[in-house]
C-alpha positions in Angstrom: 3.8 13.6 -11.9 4.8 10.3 -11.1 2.5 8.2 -8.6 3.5 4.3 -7.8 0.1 2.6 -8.2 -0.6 -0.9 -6.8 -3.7 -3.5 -8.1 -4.4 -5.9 -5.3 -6.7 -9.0 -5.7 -8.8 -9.7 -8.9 -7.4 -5.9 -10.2 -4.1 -7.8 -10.5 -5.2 -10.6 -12.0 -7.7 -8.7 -14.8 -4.9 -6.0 -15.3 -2.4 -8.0 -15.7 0.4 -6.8 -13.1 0.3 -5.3 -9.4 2.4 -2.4 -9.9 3.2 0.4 -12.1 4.9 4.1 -11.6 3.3 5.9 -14.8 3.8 9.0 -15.5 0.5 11.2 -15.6 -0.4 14.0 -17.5 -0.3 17.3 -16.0 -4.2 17.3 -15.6 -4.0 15.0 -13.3 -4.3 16.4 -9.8 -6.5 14.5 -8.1 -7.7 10.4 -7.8 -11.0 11.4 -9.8 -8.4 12.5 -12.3 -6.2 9.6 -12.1 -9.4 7.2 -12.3 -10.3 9.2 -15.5 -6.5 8.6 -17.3 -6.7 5.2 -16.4 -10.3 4.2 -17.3 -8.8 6.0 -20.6 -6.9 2.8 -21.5 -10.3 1.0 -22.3 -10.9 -2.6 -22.4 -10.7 -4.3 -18.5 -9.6 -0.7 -17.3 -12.8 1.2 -18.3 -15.1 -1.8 -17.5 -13.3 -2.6 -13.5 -12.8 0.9 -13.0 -16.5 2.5 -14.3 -17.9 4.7 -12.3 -20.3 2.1 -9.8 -17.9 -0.4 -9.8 -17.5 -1.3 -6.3 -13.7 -0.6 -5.3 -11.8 0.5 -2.8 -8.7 3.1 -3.5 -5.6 4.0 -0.4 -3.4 7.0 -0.8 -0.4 6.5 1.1 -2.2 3.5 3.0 -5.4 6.2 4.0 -8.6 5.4 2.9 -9.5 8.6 0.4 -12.5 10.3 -1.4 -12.2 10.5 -4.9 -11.5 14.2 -4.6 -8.2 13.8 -2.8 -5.2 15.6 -4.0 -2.2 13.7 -5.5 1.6 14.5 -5.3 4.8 13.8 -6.8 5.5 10.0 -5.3 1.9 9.2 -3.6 1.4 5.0 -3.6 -2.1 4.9 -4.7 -3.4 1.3 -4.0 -6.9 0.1 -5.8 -8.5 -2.9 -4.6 -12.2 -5.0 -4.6 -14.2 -4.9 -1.6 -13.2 -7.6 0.5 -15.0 -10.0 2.6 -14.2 -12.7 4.7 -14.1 -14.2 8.3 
């Protein structure tokens, strides 16, 4: 499945770019699963996205627990916490 993901903030700047459409593997169903495939890539991935790491992750602009489902297309956007006034 393809999914269009987004890196806002320092993700951007640490990953390196702030987009990608990957292809997954076909054991990727959910954004735990995606998290997983991506922390796979080691280096900056497994260290800003380790499980702890304070970020925030959008499906389709929604706010989503980990558990949520993905589908063919879905924009998943993964960004720091964000503070400010």
């Amino acid at each position: 499945m393809k999914v269009r993901l987004l890196y806002f903030a320092r993700l951007r700047e640490v990953f390196a770019t702030a987009q990608e459409t990957p292809e997954t593997p076909a054991n990727v169903q959910t954004l735990a699963d995606l998290l997983d495939w991506l922390r796979q890539r080691g280096g900056v991935w497994a260290e800003e996205l380790a499980v702890g790491r304070a970020y925030r992750v959008a499906v389709n602009q929604d706010l989503v627990e980990r558990d949520a489902a993905l589908h063919e297309n879905d924009e998943v956007a993964i960004f720091p916490p964000v503070t400010g006034g």
